[in-house]
OpenMM code with the backbone's topology and positions (N, CA, C; nanometers):
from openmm import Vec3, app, unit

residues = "UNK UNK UNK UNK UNK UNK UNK UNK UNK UNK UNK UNK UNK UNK UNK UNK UNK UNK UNK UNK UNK UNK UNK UNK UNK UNK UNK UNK UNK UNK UNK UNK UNK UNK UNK UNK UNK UNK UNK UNK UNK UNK UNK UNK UNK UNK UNK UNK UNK UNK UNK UNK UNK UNK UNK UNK UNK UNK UNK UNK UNK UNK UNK UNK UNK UNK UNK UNK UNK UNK UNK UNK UNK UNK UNK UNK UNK UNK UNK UNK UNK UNK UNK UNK UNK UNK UNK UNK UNK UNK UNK UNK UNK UNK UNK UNK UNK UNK UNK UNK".split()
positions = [
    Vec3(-1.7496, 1.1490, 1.3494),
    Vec3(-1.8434, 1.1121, 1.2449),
    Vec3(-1.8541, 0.9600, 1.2429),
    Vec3(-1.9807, 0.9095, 1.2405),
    Vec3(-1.9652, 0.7611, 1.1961),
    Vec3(-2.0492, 0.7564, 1.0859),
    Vec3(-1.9803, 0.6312, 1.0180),
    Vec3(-2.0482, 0.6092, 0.9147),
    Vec3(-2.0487, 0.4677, 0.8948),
    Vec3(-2.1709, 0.4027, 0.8364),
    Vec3(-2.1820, 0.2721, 0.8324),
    Vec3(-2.2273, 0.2607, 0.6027),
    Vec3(-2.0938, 0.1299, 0.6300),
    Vec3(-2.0881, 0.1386, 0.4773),
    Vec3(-2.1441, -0.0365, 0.4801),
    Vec3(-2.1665, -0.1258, 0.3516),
    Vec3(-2.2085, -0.2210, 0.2931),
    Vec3(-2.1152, -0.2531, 0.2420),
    Vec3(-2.0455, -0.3501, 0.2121),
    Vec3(-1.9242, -0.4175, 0.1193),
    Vec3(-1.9837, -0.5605, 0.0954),
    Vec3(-1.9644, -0.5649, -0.0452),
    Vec3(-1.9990, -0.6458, -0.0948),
    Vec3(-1.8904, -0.7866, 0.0198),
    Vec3(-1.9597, -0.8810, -0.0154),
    Vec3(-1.8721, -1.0140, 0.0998),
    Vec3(-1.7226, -1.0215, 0.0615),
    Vec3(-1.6968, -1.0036, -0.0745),
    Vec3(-1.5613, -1.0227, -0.1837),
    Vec3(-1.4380, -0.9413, -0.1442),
    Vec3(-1.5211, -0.8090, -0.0871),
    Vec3(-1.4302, -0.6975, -0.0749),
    Vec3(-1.4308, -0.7061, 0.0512),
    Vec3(-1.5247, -0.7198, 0.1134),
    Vec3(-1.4810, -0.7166, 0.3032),
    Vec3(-1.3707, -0.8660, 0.3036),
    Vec3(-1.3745, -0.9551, 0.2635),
    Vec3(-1.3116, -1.0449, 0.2850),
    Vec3(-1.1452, -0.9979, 0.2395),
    Vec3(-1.1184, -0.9317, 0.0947),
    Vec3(-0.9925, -0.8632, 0.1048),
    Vec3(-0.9254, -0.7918, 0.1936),
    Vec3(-0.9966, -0.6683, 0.2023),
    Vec3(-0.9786, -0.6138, 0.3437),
    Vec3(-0.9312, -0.6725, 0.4086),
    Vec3(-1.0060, -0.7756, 0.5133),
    Vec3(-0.9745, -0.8282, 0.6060),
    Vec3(-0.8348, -0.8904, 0.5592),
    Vec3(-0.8571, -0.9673, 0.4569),
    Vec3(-0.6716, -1.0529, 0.4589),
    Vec3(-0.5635, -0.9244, 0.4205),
    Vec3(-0.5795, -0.8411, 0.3783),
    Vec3(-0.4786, -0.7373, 0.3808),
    Vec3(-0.4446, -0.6615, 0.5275),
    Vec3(-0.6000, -0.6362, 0.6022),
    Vec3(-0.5820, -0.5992, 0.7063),
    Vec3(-0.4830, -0.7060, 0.8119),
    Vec3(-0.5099, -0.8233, 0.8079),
    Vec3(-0.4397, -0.8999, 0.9276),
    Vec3(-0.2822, -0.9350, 0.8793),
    Vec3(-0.2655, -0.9391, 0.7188),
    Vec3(-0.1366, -0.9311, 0.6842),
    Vec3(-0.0389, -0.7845, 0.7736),
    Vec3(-0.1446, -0.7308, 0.7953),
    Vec3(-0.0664, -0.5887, 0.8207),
    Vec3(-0.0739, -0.5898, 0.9644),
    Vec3(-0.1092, -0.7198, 1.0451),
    Vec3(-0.1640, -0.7182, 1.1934),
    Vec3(-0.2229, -0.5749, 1.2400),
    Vec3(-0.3106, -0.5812, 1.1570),
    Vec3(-0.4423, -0.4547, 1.1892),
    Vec3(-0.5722, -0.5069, 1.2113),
    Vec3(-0.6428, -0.4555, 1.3109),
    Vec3(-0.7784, -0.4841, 1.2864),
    Vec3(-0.8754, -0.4420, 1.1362),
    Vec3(-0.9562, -0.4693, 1.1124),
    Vec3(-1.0060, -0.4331, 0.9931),
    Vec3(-1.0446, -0.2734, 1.0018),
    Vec3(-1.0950, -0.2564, 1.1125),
    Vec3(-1.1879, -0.1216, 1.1470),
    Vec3(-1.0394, -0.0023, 1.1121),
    Vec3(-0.9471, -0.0488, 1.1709),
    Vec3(-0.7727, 0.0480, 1.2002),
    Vec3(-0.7554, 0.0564, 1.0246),
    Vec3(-0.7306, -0.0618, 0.9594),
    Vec3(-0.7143, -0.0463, 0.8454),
    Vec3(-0.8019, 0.0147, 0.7405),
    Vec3(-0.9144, -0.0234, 0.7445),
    Vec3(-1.0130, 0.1052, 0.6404),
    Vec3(-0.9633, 0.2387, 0.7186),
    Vec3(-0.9378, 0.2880, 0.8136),
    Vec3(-0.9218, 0.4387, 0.8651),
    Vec3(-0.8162, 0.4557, 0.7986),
    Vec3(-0.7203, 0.3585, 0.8060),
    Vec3(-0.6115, 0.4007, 0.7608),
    Vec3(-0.6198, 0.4610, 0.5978),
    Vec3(-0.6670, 0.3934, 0.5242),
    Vec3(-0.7181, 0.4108, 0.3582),
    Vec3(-0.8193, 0.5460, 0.3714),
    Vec3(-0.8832, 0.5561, 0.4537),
    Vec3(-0.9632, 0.6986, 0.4277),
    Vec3(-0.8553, 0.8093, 0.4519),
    Vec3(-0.8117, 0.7653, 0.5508),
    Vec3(-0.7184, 0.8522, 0.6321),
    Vec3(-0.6101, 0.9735, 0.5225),
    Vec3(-0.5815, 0.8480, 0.4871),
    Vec3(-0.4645, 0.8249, 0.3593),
    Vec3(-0.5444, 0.9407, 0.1702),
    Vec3(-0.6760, 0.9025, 0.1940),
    Vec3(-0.7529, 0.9120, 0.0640),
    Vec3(-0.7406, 1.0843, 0.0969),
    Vec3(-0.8033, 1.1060, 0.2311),
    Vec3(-0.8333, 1.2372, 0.2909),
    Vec3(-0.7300, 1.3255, 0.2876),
    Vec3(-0.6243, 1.2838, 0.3045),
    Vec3(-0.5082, 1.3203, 0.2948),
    Vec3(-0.4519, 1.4332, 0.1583),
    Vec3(-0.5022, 1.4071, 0.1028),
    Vec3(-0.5115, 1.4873, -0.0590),
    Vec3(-0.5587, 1.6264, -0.0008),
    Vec3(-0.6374, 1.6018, 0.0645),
    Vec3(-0.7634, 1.6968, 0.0538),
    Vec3(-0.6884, 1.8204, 0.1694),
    Vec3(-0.6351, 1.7307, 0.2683),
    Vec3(-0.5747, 1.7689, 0.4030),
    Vec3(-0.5055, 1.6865, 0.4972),
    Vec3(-0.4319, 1.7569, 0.5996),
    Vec3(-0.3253, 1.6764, 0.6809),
    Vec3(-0.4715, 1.5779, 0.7631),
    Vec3(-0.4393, 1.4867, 0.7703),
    Vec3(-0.4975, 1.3948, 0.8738),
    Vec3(-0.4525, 1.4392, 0.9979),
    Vec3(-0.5440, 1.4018, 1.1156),
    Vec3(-0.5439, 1.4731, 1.2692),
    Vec3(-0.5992, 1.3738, 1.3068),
    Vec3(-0.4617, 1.2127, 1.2879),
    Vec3(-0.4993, 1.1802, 1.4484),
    Vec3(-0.3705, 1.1444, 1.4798),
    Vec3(-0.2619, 1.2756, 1.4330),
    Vec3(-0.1358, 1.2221, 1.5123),
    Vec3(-0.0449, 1.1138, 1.4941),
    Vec3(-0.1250, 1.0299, 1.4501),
    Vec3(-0.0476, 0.9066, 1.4042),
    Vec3(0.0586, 0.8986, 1.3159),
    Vec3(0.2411, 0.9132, 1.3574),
    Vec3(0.3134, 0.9578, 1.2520),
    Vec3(0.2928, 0.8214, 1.1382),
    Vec3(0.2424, 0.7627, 1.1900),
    Vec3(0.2886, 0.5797, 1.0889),
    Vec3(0.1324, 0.6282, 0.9823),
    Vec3(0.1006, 0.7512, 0.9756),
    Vec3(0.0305, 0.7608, 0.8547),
    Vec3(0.0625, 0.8628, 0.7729),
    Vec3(0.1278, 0.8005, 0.6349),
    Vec3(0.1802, 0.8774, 0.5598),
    Vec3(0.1536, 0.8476, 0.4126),
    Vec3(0.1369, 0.9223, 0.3421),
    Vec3(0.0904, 0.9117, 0.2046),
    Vec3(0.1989, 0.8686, 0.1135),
    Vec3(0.2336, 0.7587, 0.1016),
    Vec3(0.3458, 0.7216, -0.0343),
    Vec3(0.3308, 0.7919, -0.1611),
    Vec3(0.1959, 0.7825, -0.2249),
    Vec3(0.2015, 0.8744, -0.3471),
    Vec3(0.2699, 1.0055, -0.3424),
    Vec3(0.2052, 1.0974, -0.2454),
    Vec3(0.3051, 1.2087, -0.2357),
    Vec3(0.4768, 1.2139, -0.2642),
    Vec3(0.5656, 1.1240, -0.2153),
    Vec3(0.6468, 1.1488, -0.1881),
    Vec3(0.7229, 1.1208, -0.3671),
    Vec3(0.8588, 1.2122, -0.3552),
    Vec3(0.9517, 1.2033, -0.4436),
    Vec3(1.1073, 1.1569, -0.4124),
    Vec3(1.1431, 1.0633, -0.5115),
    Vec3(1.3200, 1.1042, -0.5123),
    Vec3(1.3990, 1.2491, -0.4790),
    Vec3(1.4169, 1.2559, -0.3906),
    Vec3(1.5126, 1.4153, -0.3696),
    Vec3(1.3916, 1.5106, -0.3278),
    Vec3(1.2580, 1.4662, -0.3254),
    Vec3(1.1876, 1.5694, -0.2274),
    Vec3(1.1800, 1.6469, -0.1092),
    Vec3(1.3203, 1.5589, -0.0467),
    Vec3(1.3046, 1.6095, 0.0998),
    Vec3(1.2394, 1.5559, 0.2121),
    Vec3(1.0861, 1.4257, 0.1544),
    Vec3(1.0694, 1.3759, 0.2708),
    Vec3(1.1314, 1.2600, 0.3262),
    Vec3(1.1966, 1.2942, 0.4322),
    Vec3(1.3108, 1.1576, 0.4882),
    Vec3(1.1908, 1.0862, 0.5586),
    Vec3(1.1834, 0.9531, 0.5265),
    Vec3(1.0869, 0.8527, 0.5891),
    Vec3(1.1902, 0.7609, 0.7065),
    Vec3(1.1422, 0.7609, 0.8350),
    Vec3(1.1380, 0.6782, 0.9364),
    Vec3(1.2020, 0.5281, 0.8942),
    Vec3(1.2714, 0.4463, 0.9271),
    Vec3(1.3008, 0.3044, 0.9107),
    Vec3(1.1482, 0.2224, 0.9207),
    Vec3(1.0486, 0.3091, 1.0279),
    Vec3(0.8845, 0.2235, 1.0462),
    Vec3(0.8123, 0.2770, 0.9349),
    Vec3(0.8375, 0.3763, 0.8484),
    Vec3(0.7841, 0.4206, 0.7875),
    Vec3(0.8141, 0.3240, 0.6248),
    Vec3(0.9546, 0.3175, 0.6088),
    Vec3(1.0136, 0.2848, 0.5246),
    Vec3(0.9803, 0.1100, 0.5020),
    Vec3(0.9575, 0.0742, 0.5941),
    Vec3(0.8722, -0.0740, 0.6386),
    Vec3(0.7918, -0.1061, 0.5484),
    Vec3(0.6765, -0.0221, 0.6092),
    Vec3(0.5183, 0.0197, 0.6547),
    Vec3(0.4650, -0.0166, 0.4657),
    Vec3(0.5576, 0.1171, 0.3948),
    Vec3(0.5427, 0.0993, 0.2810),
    Vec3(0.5501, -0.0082, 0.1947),
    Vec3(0.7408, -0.0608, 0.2362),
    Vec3(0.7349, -0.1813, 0.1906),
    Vec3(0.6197, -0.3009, 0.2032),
    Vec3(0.5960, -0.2964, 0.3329),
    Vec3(0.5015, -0.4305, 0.3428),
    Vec3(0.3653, -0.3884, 0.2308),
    Vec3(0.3221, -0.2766, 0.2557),
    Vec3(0.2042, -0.2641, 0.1442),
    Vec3(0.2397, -0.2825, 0.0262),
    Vec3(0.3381, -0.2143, -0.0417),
    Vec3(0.3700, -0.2760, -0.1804),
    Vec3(0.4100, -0.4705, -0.1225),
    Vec3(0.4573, -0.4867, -0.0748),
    Vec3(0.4457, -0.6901, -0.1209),
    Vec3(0.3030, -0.7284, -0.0698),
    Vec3(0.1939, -0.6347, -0.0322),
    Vec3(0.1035, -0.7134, -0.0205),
    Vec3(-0.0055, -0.6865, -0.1262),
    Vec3(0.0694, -0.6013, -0.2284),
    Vec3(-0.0388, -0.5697, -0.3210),
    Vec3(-0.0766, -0.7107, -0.4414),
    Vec3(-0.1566, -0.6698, -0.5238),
    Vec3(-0.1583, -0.8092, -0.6113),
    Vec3(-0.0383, -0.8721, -0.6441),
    Vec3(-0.1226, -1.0076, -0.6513),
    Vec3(0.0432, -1.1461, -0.6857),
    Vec3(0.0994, -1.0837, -0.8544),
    Vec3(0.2185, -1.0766, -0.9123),
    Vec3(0.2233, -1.0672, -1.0038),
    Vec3(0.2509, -1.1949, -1.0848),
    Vec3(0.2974, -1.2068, -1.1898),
    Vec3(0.2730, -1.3366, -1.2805),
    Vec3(0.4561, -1.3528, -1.3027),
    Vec3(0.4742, -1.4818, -1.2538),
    Vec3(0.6168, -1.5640, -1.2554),
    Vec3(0.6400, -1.5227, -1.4192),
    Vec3(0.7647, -1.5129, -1.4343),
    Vec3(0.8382, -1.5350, -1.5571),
    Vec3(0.8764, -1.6686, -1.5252),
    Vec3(0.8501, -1.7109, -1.7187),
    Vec3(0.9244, -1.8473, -1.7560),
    Vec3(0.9906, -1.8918, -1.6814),
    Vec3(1.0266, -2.0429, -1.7006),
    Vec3(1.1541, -2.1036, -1.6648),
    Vec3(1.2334, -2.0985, -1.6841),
    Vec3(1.2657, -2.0621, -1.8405),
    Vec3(1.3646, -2.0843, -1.9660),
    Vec3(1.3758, -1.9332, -1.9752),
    Vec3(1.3169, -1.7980, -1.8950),
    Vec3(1.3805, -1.6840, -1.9409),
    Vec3(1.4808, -1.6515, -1.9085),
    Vec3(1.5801, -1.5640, -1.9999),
    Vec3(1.7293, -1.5413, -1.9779),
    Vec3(1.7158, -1.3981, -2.0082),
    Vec3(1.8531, -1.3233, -2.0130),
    Vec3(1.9154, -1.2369, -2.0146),
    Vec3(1.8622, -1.1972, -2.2047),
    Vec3(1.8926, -1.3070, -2.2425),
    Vec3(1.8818, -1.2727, -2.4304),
    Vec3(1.7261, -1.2522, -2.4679),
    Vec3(1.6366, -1.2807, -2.3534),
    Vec3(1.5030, -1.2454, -2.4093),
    Vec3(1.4652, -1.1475, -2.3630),
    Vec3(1.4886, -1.0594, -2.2827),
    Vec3(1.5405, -0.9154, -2.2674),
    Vec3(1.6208, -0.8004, -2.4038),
    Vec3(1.6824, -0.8548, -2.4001),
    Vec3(1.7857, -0.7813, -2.5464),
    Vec3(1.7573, -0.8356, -2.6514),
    Vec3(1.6639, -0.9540, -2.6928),
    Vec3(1.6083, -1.0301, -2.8317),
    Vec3(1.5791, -0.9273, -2.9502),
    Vec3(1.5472, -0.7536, -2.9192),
    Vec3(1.5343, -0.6846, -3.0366),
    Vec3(1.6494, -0.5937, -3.0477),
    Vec3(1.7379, -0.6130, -2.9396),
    Vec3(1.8531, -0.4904, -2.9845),
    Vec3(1.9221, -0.5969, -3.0552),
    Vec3(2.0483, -0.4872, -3.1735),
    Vec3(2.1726, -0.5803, -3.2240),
    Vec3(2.2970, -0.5360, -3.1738),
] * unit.nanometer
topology = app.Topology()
chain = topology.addChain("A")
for resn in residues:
    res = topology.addResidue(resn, chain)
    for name in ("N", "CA", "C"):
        topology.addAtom(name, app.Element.getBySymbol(name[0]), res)
């Protein structure tokens, strides 16, 4: 099947820096996200064990993930959005500030 999509400039440009963070071509990486989306629906068929659905999986489910697998994931979670620094001055007591 081919299909030709439009992305706004904003979003192809994400893509792309997520894609090369992941040393993927852009084209490998959207497959990968359909791949992944499709996946719900049904097993993906192209063999590729390095595509695997993180949402699926559970604590104590049974699926044992690969060391490339176990990666794979990691790197996508640190490449997801930046989150926001805590203070300078936060401690331990502004954590526990409402227990006594």
């Amino acid at each position: 099947m081919i299909l030709t999509i439009h992305l706004p400039d904003d979003v192809g440009q994400r893509l792309r820096e997520r894609a090369s963070r992941g040393g993927q071509a852009i084209e490998n990486y959207v497959l990968r996200l359909i791949e992944r989306d499709a996946g719900a629906i049904g097993p993906a068929r192209t063999g590729d064990p390095s595509m695997i659905d993180g949402s699926s999986l559970q604590p104590g489910g049974g699926a044992a993930l690969s060391d490339d697998e176990s990666e794979m994931l990691l790197n996508e979670l640190a490449a997801g959005p930046a989150l926001p620094h805590l203070p300078a001055g936060f401690a331990r007591a502004d954590i526990y500030a409402d227990h006594d």
